[in-house]
PyMOL commands that place a pseudoatom at each C-alpha (Angstrom):
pseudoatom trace, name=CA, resn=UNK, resi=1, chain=A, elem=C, hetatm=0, pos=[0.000, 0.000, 0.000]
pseudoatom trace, name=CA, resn=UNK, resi=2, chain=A, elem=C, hetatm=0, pos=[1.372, 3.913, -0.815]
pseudoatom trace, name=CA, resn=UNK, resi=3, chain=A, elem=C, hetatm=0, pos=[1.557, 5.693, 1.843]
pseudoatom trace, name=CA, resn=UNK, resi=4, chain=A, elem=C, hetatm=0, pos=[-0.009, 9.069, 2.334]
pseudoatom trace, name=CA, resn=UNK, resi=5, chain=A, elem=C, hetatm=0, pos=[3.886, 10.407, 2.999]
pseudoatom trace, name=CA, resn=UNK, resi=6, chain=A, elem=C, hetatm=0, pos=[4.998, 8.828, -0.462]
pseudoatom trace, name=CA, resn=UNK, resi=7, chain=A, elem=C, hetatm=0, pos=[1.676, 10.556, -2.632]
pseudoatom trace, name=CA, resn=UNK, resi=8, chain=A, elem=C, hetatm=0, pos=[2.382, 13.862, -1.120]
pseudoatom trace, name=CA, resn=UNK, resi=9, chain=A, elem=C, hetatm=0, pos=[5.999, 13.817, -1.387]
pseudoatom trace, name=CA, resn=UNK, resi=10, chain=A, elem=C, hetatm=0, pos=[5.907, 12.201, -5.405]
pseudoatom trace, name=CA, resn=UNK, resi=11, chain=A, elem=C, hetatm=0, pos=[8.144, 9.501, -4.580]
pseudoatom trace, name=CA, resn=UNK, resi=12, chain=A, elem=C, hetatm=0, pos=[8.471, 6.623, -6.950]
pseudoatom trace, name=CA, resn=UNK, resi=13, chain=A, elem=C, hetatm=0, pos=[5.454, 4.175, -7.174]
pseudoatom trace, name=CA, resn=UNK, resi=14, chain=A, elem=C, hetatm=0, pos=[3.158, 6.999, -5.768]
pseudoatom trace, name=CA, resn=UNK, resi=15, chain=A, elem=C, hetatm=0, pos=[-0.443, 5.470, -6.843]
pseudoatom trace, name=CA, resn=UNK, resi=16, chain=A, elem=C, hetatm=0, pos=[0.401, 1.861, -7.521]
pseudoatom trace, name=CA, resn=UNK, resi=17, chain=A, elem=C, hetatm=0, pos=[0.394, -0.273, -4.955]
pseudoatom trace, name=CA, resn=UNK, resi=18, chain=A, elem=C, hetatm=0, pos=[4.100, -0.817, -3.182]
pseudoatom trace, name=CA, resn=UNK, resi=19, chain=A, elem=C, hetatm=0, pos=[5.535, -4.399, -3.284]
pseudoatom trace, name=CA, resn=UNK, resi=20, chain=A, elem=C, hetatm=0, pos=[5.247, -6.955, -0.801]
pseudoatom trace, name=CA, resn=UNK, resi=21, chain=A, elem=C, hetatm=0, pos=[8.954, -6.451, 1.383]
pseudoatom trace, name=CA, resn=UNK, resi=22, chain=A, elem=C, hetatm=0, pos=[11.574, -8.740, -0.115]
pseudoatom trace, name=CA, resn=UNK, resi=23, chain=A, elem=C, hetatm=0, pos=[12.816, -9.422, 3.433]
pseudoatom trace, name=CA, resn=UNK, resi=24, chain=A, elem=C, hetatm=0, pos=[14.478, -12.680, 2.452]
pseudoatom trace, name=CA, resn=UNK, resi=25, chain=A, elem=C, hetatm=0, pos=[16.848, -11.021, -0.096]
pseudoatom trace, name=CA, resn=UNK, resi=26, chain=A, elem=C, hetatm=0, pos=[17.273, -7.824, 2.112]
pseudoatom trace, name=CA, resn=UNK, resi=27, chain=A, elem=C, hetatm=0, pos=[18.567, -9.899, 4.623]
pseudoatom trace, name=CA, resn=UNK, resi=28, chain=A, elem=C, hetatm=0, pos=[20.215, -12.166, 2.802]
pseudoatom trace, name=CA, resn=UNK, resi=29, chain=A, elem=C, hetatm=0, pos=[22.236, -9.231, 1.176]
pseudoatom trace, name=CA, resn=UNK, resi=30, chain=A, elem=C, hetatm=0, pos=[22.728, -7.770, 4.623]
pseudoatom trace, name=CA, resn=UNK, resi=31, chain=A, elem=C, hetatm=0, pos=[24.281, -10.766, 5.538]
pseudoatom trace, name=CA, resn=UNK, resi=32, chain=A, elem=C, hetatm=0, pos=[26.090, -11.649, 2.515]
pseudoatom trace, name=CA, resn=UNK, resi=33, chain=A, elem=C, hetatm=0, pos=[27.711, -8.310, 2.325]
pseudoatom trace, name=CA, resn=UNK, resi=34, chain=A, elem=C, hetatm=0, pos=[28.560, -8.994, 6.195]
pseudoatom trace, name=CA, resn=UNK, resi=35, chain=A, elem=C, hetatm=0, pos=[30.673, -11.682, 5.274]
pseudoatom trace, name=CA, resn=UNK, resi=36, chain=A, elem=C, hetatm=0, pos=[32.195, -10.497, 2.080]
pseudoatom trace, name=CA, resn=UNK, resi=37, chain=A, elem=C, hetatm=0, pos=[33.372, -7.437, 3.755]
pseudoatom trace, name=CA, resn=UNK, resi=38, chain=A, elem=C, hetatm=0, pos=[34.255, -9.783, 7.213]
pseudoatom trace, name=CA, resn=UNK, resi=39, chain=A, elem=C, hetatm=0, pos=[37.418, -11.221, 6.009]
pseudoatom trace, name=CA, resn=UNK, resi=40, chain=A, elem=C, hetatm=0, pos=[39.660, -8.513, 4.909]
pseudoatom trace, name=CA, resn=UNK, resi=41, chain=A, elem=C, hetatm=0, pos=[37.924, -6.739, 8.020]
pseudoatom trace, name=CA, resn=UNK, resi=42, chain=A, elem=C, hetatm=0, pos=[39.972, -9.656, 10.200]
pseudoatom trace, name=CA, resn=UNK, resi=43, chain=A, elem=C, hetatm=0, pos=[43.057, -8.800, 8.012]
pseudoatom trace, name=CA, resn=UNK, resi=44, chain=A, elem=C, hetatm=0, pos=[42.891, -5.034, 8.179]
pseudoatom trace, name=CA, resn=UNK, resi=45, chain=A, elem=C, hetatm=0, pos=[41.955, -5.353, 12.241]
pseudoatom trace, name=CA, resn=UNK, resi=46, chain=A, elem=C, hetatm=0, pos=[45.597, -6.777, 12.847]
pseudoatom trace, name=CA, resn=UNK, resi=47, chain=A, elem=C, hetatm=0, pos=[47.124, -3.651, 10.978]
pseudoatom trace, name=CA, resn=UNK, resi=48, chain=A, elem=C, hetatm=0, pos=[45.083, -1.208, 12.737]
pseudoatom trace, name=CA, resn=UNK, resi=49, chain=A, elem=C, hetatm=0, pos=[42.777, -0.251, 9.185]
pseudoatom trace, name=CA, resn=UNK, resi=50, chain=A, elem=C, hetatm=0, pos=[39.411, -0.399, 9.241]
pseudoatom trace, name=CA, resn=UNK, resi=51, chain=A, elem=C, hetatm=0, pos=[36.586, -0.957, 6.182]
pseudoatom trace, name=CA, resn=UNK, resi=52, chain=A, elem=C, hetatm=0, pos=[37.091, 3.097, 5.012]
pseudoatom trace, name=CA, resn=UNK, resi=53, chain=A, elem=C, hetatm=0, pos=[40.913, 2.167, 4.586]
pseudoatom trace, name=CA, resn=UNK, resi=54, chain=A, elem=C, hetatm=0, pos=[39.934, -0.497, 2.324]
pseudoatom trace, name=CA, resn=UNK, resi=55, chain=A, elem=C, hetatm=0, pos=[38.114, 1.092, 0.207]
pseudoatom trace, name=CA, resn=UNK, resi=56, chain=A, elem=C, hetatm=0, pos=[39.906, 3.756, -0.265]
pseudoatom trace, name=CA, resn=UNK, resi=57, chain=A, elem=C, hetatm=0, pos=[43.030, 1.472, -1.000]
pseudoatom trace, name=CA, resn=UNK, resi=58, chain=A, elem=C, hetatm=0, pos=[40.602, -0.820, -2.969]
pseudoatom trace, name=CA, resn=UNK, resi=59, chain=A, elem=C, hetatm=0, pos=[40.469, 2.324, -5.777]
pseudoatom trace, name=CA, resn=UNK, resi=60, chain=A, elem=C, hetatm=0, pos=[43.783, 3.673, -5.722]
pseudoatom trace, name=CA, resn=UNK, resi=61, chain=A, elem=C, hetatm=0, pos=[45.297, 0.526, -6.404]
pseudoatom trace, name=CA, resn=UNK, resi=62, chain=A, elem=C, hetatm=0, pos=[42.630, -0.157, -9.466]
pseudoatom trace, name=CA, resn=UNK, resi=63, chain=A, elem=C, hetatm=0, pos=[43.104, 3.229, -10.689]
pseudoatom trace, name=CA, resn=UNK, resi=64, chain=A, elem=C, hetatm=0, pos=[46.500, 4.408, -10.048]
pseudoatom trace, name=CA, resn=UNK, resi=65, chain=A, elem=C, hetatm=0, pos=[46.473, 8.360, -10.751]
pseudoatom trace, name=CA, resn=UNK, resi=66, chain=A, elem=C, hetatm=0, pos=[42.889, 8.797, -9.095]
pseudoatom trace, name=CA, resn=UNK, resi=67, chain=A, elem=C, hetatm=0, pos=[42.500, 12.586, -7.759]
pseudoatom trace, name=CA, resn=UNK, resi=68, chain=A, elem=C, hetatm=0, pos=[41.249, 12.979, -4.668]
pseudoatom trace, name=CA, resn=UNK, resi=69, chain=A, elem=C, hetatm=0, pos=[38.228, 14.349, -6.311]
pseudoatom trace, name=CA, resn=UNK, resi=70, chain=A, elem=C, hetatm=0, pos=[37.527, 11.343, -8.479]
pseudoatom trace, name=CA, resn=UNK, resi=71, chain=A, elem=C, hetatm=0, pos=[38.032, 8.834, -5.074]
pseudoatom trace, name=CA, resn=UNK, resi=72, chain=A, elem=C, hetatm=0, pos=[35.652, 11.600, -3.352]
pseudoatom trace, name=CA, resn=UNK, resi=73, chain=A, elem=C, hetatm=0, pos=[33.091, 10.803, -6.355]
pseudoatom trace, name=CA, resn=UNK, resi=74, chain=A, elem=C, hetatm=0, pos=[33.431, 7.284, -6.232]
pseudoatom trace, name=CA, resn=UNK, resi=75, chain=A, elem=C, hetatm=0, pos=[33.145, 6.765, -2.586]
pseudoatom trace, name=CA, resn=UNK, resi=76, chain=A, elem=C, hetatm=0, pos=[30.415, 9.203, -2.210]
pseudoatom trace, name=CA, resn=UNK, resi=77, chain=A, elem=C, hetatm=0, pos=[31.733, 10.486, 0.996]
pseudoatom trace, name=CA, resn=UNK, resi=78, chain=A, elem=C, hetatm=0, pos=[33.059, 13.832, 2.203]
pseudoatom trace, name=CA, resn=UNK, resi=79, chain=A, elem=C, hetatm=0, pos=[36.331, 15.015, 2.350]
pseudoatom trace, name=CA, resn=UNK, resi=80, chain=A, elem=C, hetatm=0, pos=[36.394, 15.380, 5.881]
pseudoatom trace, name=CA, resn=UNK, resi=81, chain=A, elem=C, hetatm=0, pos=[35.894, 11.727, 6.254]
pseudoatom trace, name=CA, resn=UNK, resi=82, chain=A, elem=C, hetatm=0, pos=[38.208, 11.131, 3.982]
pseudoatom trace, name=CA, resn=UNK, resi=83, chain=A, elem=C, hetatm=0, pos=[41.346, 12.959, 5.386]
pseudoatom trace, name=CA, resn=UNK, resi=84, chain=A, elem=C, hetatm=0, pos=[42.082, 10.879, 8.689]
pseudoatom trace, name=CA, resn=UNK, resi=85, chain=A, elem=C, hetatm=0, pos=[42.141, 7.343, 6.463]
pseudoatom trace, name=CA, resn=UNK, resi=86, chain=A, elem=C, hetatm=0, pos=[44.005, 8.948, 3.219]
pseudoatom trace, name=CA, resn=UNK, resi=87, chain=A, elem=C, hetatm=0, pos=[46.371, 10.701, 6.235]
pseudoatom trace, name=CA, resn=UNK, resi=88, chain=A, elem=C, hetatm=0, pos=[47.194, 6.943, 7.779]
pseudoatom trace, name=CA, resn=UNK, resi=89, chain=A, elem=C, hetatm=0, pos=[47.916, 5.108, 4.212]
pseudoatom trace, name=CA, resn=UNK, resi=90, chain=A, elem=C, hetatm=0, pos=[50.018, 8.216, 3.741]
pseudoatom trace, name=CA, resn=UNK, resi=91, chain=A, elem=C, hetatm=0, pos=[51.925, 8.128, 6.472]
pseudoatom trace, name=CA, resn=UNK, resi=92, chain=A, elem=C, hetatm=0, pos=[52.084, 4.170, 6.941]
pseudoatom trace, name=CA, resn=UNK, resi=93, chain=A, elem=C, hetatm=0, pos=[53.757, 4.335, 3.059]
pseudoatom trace, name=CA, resn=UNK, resi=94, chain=A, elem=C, hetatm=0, pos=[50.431, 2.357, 1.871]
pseudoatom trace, name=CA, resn=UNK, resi=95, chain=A, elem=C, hetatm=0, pos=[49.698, 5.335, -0.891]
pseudoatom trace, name=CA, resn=UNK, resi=96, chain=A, elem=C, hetatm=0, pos=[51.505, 8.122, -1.935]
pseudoatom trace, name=CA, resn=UNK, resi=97, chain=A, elem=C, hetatm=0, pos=[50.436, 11.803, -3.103]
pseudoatom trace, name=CA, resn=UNK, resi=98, chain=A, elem=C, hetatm=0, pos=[52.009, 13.254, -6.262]
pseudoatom trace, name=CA, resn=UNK, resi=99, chain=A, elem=C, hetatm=0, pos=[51.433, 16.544, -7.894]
pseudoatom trace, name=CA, resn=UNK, resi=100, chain=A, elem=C, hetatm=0, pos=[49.302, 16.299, -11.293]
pseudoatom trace, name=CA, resn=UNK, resi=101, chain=A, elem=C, hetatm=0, pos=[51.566, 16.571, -14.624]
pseudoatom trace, name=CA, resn=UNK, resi=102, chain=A, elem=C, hetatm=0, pos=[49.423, 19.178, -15.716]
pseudoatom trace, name=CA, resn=UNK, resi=103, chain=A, elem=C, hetatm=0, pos=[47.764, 21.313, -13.178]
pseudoatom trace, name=CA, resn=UNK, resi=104, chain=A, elem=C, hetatm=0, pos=[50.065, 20.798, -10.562]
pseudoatom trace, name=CA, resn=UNK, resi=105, chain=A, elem=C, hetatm=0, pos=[47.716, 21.714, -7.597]
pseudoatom trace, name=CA, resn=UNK, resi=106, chain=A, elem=C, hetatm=0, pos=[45.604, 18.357, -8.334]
pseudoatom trace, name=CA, resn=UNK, resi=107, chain=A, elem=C, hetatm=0, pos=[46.518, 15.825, -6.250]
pseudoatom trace, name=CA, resn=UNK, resi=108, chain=A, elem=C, hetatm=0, pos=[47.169, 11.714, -7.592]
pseudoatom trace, name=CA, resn=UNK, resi=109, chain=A, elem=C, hetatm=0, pos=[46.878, 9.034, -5.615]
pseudoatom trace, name=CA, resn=UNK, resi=110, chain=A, elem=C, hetatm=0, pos=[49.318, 5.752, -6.219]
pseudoatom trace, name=CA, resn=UNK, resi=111, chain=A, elem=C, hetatm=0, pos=[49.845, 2.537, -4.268]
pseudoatom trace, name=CA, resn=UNK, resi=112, chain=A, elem=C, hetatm=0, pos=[52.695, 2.108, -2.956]
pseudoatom trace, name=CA, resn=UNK, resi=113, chain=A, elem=C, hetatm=0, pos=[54.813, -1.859, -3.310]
pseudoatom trace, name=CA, resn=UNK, resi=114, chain=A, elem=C, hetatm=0, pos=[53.057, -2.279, 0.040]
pseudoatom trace, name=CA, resn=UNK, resi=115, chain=A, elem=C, hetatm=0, pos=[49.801, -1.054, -0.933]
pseudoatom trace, name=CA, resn=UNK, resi=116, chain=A, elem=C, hetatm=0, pos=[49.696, -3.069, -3.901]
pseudoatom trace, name=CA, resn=UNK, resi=117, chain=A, elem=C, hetatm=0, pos=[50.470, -6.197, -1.825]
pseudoatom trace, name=CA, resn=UNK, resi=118, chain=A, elem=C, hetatm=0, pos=[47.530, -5.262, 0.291]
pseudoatom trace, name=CA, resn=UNK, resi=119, chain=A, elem=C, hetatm=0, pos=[45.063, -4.736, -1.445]
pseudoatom trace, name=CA, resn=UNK, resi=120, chain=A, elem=C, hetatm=0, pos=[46.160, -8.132, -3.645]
pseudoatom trace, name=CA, resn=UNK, resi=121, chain=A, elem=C, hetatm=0, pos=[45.853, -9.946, -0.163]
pseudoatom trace, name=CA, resn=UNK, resi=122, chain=A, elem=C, hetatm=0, pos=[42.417, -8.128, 0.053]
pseudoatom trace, name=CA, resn=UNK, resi=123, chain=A, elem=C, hetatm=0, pos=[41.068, -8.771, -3.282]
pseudoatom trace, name=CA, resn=UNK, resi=124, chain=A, elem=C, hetatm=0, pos=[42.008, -12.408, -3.092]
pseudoatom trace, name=CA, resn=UNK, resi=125, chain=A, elem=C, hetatm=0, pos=[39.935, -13.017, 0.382]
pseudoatom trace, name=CA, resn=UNK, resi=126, chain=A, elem=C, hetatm=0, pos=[37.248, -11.864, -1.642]
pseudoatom trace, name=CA, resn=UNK, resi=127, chain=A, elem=C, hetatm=0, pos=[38.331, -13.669, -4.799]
pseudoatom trace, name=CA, resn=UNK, resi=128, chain=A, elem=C, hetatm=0, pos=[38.048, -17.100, -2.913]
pseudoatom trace, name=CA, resn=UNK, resi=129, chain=A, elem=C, hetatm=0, pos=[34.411, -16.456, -1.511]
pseudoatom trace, name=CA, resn=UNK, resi=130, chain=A, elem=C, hetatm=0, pos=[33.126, -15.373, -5.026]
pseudoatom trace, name=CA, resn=UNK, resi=131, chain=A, elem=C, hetatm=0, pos=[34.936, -18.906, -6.133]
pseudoatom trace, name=CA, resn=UNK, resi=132, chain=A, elem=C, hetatm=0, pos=[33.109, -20.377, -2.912]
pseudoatom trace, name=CA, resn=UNK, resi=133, chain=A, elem=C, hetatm=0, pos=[29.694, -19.460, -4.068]
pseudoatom trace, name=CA, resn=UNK, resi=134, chain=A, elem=C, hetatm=0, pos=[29.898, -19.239, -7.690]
pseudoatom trace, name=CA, resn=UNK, resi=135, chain=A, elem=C, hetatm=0, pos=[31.310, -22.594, -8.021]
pseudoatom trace, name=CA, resn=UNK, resi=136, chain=A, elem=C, hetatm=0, pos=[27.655, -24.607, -7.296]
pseudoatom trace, name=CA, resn=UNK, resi=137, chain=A, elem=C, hetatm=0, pos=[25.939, -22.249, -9.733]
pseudoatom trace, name=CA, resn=UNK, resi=138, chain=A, elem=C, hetatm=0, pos=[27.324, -23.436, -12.893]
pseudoatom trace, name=CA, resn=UNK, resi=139, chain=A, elem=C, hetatm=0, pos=[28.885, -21.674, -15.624]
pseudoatom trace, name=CA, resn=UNK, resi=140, chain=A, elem=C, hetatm=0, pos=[26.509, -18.475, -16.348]
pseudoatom trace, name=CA, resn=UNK, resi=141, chain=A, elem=C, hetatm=0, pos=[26.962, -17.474, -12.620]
pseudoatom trace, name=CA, resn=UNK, resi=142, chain=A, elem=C, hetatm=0, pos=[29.544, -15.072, -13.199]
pseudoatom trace, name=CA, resn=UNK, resi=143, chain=A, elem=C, hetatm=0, pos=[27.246, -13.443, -15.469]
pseudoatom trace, name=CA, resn=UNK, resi=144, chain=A, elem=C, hetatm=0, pos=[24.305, -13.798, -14.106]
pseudoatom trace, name=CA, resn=UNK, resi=145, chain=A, elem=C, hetatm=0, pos=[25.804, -11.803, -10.719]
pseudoatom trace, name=CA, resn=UNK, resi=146, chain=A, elem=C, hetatm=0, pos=[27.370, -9.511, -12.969]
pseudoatom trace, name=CA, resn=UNK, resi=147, chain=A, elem=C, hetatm=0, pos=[23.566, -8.623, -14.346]
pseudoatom trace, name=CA, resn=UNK, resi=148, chain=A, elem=C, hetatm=0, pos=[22.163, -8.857, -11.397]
pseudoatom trace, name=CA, resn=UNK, resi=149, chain=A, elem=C, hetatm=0, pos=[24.300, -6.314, -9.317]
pseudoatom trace, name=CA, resn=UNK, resi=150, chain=A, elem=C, hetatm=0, pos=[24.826, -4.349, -11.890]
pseudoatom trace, name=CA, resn=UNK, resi=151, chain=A, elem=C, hetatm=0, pos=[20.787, -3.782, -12.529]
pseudoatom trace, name=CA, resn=UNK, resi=152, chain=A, elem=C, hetatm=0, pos=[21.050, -3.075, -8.736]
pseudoatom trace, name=CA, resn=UNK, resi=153, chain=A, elem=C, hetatm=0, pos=[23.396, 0.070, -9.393]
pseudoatom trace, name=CA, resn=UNK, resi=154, chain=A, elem=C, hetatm=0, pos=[20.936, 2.845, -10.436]
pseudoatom trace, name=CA, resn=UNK, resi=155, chain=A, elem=C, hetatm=0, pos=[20.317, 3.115, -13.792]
pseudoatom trace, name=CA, resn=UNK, resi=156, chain=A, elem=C, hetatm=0, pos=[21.971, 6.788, -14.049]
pseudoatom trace, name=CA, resn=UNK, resi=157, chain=A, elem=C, hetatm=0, pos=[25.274, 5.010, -12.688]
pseudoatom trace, name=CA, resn=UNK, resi=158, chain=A, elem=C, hetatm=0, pos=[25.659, 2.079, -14.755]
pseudoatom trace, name=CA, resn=UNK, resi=159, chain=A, elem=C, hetatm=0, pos=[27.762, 3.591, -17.515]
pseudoatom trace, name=CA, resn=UNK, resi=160, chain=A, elem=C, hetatm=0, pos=[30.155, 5.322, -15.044]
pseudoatom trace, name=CA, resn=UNK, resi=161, chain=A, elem=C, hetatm=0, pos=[30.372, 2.331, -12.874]
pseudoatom trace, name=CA, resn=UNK, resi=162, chain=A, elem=C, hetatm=0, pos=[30.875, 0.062, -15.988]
pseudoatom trace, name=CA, resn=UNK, resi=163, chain=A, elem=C, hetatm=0, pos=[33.708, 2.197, -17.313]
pseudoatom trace, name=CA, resn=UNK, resi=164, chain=A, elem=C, hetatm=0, pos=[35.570, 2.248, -13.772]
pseudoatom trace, name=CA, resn=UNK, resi=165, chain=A, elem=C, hetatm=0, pos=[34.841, -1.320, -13.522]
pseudoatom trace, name=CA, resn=UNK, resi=166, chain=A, elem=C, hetatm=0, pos=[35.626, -2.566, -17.345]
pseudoatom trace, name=CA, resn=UNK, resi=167, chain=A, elem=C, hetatm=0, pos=[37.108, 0.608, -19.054]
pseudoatom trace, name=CA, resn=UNK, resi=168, chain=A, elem=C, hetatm=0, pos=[34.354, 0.551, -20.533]
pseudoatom trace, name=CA, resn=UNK, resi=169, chain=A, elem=C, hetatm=0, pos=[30.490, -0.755, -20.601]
pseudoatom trace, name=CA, resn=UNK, resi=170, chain=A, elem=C, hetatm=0, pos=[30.163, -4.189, -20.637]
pseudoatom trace, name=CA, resn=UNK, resi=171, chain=A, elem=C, hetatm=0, pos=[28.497, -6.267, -23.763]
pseudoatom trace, name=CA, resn=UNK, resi=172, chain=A, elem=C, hetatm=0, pos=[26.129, -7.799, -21.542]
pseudoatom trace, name=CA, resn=UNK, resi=173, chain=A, elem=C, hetatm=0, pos=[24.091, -10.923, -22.437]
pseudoatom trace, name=CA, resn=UNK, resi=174, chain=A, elem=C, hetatm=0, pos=[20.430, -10.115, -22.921]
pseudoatom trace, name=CA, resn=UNK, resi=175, chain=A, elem=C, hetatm=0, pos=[18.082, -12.779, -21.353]
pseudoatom trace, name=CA, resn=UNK, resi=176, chain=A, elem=C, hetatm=0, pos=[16.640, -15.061, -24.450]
pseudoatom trace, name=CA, resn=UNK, resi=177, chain=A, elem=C, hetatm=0, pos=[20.046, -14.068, -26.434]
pseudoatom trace, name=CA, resn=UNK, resi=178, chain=A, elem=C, hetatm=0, pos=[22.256, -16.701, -27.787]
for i in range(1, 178): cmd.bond("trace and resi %d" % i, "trace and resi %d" % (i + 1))
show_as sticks, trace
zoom trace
């Protein structure tokens, strides 16, 4: 049922009828995500990072070069959050700063040889769990997660997250395609 709050306010789905909760898949996610996120959390703990240190690691090391503008964008977080982890990769040698080529005022963000080897160590945790529960699915289950999370991006995003992804959107298969 719409809500009174959701007709006056426009929001999507404002005089249809809302959807019955998906409360299996919204926990399910919640604790899938819990997990995924659990193991380099256990790595990180014992260097004295945290989840925000990942990510921002996570980015640098796939796009070496990445102003702090673009990671800013990509994380969707404030600068002021930002600071205190950029400031401890920094100053642990994890990621350095350089001075842009051509406006020298922007600032780049690199991995360091130890950030590198981090966030490998990271990505294969996470690597191995994909394997873990891929593996059952059979061979479109790659793909098939790759469609699904992707159609769970907004739809405004996809391109932009498919180029920072891929370098560039994906040719995805269309259901009933060959």
């Amino acid at each position: 049922m719409v809500s009174a709050v959701q007709k006056a306010e426009g929001r999507p789905g404002a005089g249809k009828e809302a959807p019955e909760p998906m409360f299996d898949l919204i926990e399910l996610l919640f604790f899938a995500y819990r997990d995924f996120v659990g193991d380099p959390d256990r790595l990180l703990e014992s260097i004295g990072f945290g989840r925000a240190h990942h990510r921002v690691l996570h980015f640098v090391d796939r796009q070496p070069g990445l102003t702090i503008a673009e990671l800013l964008d990509i994380l969707r977080i404030t600068k002021q959050s930002l600071s205190r982890v950029l400031k401890e990769l920094l100053d642990q040698d994890y990621v350095e700063q350089r001075a842009g080529v051509s406006d020298r005022r922007q600032r780049r963000l690199f991995p360091t040889a130890k950030g590198r080897h981090l966030a490998q160590q990271l990505a294969v945790l996470q690597t191995e769990r994909f394997v873990r529960a891929l593996g059952p699915l059979g061979p479109d289950a790659r793909q098939n997660a790759i469609e699904f999370l992707l159609n769970m991006i907004d739809p405004q995003e996809r391109e932009k997250v498919s180029r920072l992804v891929w370098g560039t959107t994906p040719q995805l298969r269309h259901r009933g395609s060959p």
